[in-house]
TISELO-565857 format. One record per residue (C-alpha): residue number from 1; chain; residue in one letter; x, y, z. Coordinates in Angstrom, 2 decimals. Last residue first. Layout:
# TISELO-565857
NUM,A,a,X,Y,Z
...
***
This chain:
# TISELO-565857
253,A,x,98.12,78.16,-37.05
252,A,x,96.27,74.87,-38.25
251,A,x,93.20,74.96,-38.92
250,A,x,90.92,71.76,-39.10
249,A,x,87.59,73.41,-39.84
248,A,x,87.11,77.30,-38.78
247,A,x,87.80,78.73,-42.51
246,A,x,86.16,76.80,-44.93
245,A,x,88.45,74.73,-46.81
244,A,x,88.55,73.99,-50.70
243,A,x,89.29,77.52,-52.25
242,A,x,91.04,79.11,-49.66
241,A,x,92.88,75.85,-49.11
240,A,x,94.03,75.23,-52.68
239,A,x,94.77,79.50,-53.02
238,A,x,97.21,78.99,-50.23
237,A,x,98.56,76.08,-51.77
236,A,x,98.92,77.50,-55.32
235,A,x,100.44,80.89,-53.63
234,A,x,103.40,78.47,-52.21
233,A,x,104.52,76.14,-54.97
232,A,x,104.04,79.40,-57.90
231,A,x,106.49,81.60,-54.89
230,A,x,109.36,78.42,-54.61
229,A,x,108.97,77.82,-58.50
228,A,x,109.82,82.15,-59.33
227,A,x,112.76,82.27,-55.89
226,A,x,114.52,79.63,-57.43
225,A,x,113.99,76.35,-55.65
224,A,x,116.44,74.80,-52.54
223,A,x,118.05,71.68,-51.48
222,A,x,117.23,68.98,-54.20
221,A,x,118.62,65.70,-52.60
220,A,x,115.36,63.72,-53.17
219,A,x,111.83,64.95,-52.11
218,A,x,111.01,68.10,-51.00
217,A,x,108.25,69.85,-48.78
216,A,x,108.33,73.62,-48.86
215,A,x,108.45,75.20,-45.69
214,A,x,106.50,77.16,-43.25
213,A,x,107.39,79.74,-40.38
212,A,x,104.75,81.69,-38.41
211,A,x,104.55,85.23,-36.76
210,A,x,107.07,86.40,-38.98
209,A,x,108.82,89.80,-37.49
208,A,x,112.28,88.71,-36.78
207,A,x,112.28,86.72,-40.04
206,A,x,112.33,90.28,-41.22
205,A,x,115.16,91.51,-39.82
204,A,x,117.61,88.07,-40.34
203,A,x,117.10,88.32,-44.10
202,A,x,114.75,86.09,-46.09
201,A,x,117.18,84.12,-48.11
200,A,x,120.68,84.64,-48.98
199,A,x,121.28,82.80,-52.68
198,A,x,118.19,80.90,-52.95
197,A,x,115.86,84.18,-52.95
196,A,x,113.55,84.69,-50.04
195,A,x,110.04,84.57,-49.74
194,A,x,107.64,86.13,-47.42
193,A,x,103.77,85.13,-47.72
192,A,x,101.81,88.20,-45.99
191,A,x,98.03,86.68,-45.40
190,A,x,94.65,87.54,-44.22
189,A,x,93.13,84.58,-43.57
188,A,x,93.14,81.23,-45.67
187,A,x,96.62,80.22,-45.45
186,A,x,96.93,78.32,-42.54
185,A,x,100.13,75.81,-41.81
184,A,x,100.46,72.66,-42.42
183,A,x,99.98,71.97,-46.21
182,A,x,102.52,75.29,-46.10
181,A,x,105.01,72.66,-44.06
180,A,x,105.59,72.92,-40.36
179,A,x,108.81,72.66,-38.39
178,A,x,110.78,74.66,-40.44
177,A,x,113.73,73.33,-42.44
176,A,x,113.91,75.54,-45.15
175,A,x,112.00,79.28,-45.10
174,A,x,108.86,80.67,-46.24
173,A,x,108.01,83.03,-43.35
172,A,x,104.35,84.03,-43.32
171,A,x,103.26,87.46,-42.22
170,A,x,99.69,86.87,-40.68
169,A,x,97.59,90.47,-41.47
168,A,x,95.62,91.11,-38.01
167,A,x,95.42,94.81,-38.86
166,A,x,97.64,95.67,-36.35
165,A,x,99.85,93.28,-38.10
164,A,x,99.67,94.70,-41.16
163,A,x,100.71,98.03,-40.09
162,A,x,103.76,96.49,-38.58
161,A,x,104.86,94.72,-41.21
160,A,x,105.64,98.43,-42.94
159,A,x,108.73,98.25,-40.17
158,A,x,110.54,95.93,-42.56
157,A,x,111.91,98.69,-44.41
156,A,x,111.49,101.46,-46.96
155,A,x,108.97,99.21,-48.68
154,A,x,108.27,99.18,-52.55
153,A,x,104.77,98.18,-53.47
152,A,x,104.50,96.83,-56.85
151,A,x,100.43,96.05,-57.99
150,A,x,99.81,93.64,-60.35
149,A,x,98.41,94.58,-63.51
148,A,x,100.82,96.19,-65.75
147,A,x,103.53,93.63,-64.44
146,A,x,100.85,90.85,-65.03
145,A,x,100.63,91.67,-69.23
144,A,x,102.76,88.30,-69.97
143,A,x,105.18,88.34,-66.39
142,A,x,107.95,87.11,-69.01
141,A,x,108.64,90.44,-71.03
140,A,x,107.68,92.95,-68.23
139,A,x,110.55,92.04,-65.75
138,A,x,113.06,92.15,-68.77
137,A,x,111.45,95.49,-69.90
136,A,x,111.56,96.63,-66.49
135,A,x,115.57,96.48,-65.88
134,A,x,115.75,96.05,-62.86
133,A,x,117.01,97.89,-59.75
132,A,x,114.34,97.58,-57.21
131,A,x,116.56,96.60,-53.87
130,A,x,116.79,99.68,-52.20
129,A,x,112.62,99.59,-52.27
128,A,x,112.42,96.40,-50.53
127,A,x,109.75,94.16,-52.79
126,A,x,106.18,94.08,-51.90
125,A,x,103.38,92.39,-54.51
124,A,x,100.13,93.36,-54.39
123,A,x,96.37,91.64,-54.40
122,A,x,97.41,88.25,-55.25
121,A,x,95.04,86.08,-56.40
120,A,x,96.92,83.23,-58.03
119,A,x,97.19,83.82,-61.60
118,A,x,98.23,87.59,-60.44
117,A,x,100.79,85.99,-58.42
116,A,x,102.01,83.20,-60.86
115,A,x,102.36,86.24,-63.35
114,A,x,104.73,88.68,-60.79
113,A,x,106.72,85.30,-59.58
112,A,x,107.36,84.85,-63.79
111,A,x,108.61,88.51,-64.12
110,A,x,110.55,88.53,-61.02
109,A,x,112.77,85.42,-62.13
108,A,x,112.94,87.57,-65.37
107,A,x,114.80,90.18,-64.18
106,A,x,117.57,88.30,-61.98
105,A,x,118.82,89.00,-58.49
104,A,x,115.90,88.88,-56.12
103,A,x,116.59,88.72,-52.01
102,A,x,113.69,89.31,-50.78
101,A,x,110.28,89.25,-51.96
100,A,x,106.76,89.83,-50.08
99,A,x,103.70,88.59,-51.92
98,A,x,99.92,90.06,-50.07
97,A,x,96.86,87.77,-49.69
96,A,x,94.45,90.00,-48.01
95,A,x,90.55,88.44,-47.75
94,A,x,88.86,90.05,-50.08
93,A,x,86.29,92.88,-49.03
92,A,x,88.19,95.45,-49.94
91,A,x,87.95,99.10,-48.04
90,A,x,91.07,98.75,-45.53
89,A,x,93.40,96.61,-48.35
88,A,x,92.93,99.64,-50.54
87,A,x,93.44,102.37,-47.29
86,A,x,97.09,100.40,-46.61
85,A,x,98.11,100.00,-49.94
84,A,x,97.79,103.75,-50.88
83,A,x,99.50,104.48,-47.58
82,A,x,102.08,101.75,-48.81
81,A,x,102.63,103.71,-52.14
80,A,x,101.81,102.17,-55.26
79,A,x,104.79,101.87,-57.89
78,A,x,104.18,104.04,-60.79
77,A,x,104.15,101.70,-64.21
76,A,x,107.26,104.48,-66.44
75,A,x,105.79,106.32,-69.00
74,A,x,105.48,105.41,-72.74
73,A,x,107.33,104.45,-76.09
72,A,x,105.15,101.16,-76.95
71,A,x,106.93,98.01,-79.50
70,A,x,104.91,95.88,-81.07
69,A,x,106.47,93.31,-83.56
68,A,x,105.89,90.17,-81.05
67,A,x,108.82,91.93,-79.06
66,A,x,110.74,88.71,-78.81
65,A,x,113.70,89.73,-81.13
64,A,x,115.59,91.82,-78.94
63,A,x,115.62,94.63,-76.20
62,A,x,113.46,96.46,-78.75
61,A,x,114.77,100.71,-80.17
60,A,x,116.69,99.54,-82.85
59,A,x,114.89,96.05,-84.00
58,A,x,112.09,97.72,-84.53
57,A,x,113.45,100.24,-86.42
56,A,x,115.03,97.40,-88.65
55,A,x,111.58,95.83,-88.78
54,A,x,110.31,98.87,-90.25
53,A,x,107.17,100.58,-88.48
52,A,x,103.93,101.52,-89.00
51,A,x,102.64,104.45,-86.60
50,A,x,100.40,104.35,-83.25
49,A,x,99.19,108.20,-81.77
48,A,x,97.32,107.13,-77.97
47,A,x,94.13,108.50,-78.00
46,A,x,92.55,105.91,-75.32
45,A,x,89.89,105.06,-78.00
44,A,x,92.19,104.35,-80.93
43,A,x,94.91,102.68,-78.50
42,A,x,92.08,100.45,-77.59
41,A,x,91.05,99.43,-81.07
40,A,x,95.04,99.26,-82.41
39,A,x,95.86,97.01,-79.27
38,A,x,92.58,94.78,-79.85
37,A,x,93.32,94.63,-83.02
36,A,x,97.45,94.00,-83.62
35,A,x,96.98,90.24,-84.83
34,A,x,94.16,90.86,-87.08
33,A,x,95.95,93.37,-88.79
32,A,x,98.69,91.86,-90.38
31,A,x,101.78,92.48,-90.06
30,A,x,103.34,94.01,-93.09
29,A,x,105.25,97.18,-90.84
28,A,x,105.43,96.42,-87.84
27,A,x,103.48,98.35,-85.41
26,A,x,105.22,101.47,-83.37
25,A,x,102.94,103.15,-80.37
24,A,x,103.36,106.21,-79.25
23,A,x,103.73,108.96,-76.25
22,A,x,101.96,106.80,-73.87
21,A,x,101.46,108.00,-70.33
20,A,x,101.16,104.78,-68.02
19,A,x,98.63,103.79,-65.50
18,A,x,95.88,103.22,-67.74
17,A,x,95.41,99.43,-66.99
16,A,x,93.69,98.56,-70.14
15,A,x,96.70,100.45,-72.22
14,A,x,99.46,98.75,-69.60
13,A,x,97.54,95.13,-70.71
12,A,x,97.79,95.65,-74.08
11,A,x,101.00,96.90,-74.14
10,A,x,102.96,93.75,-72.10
9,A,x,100.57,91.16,-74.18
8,A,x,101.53,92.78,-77.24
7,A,x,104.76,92.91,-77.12
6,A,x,107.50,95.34,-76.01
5,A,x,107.46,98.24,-73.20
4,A,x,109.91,101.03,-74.03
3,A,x,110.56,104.03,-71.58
2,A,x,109.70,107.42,-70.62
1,A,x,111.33,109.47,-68.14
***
C-alpha cells in the first residue's frame, strides 16, 4: 500500500534512510532549485522517477498547505520487529535507552515525542501495537525527518519487558506522585522510560512490571503535561546525567 509523505525534511530523510519503496516524487512547479537539491541529488542516485508539479496537484494529493511543495508517493516506514530489536540492542555498544508510550491519542503529539527522542539518543521507540492507528502523514509532518529515522517497535503486550529485563534493561515508570523524581532516580544504564498519556496513564499491567517509579517535578497548580513535554522533560535528564555523571558516583536506584 503506498502512501504520501510531504516536505522536504519528511522525504529527505525516508530517501537517506532507504526503508521505503518510492514510486515518485512531485516538485512544484517554479520552485527553485536550490531549495529541492539535496532531495533531487539523492533521488537521482537512489533512482527514484521525480516530475514537476502544479500547485493545484499539489494541493490534491497533500494533507494541506505545509508540504514545503514536495510531496513523495512511496511505501509504507516498516515497523521493526522486537526479535530485530532484541539482536540490535545485543550487538551495540551504546548503553540502551529505549521510549515506551501509552496511552497516545493525537498524531502530532507522537510526531514531536518521535523528534525529542532522536534529539535525545534514543535507540527505538515502543508503542502497543493495538494502539498504532495514526494517520502517518500527521505523525511525519511534526517529527521533521525523525519518523524516517527512529525506529517504531510495536509490542503485542507487556510481556516484551521481559526480555529486557533478563538483559538487565531498567523499565522506568514515569508516573505522578512517586516518591523519587527523574533528578533522583538513575538514568545512565540501560534504560526503558515508560510514559503515559494525560488522559489514562501508564496502564495498571505495565506499572506491574516497572522496577522503579519517577516523577516529574512541578511547580504551581499544573497537574499533568501532554504526553510530547512530559517525554522532551524526561529523555533531557537522562541524557544530562549520561553526559555529566560517570556511572558508580552518587547513584541513586
Amino acid at each position: 500500500m503506498m502512501e504520501h509523505l510531504e516536505g522536504r525534511e519528511s522525504v529527505l530523510a525516508a530517501l537517506k534512510a532507504g526503508e521505503r519503496r518510492f514510486q515518485l516524487i512531485l516538485i512544484r512547479q517554479g520552485m527553485h532549485a536550490e531549495k529541492a537539491a539535496d532531495v533531487l541529488a539523492l533521488a537521482e542516485r537512489r533512482g527514484v522517477p521525480v516530475r514537476r508539479a502544479e500547485p493545484r496537484e499539489l494541493a490534491a494529493v497533500a494533507h494541506g498547505a505545509t508540504h514545503g511543495g514536495i510531496v513523495a508517493i512511496c511505501s509504507a516506514k516498516p515497523r521493526m520487529s522486537v526479535a530485530d530489536l532484541l539482536r540490535q540492542l545485543d550487538a551495540s555498544r551504546t548503553t540502551p535507552l529505549l521510549l515506551l508510550l501509552e496511552g497516545i491519542d493525537d498524531a502530532r503529539n507522537l510526531g514531536f515525542t518521535l523528534r525529542t527522542a532522536d534529539a535525545m539518543g534514543v535507540q527505538a521507540v515502543l508503542i502497543k501495537k493495538h494502539l498504532w492507528d495514526f494517520d502517518t502523514v500527521e505523525v511525519a509532518r511534526p517529527a521533521s525527518g525523525a519518523y524516517e529515522r527512529m525506529p517504531l517497535v510495536q509490542i503485542e503486550d507487556v510481556g516484551t519487558m521481559k526480555e529486557f529485563r533478563r538483559r538487565e534493561i531498567t523499565l522506568v515508570g514515569c508516573v505522578p506522585r512517586a516518591k523519587r523524581t527523574i533528578h533522583d532516580v538513575d538514568l545512565r544504564g540501560p534504560t526503558v522510560l515508560a510514559i503515559g498519556g494525560e488522559k489514562r496513564g501508564l496502564s495498571g499491567a505495565l506499572r506491574g512490571l516497572c522496577d522503579v517509579f519517577a516523577t516529574i517535578p512541578i511547580v504551581g497548580e499544573q497537574s499533568s503535561l501532554s504526553l510530547s513535554h512530559a517525554a522532551a522533560i524526561v529523555l533531557a535528564e537522562a541524557m544530562r546525567q549520561r553526559r555529566t555523571k560517570p556511572i558508580g558516583e552518587d547513584a541513586l536506584t
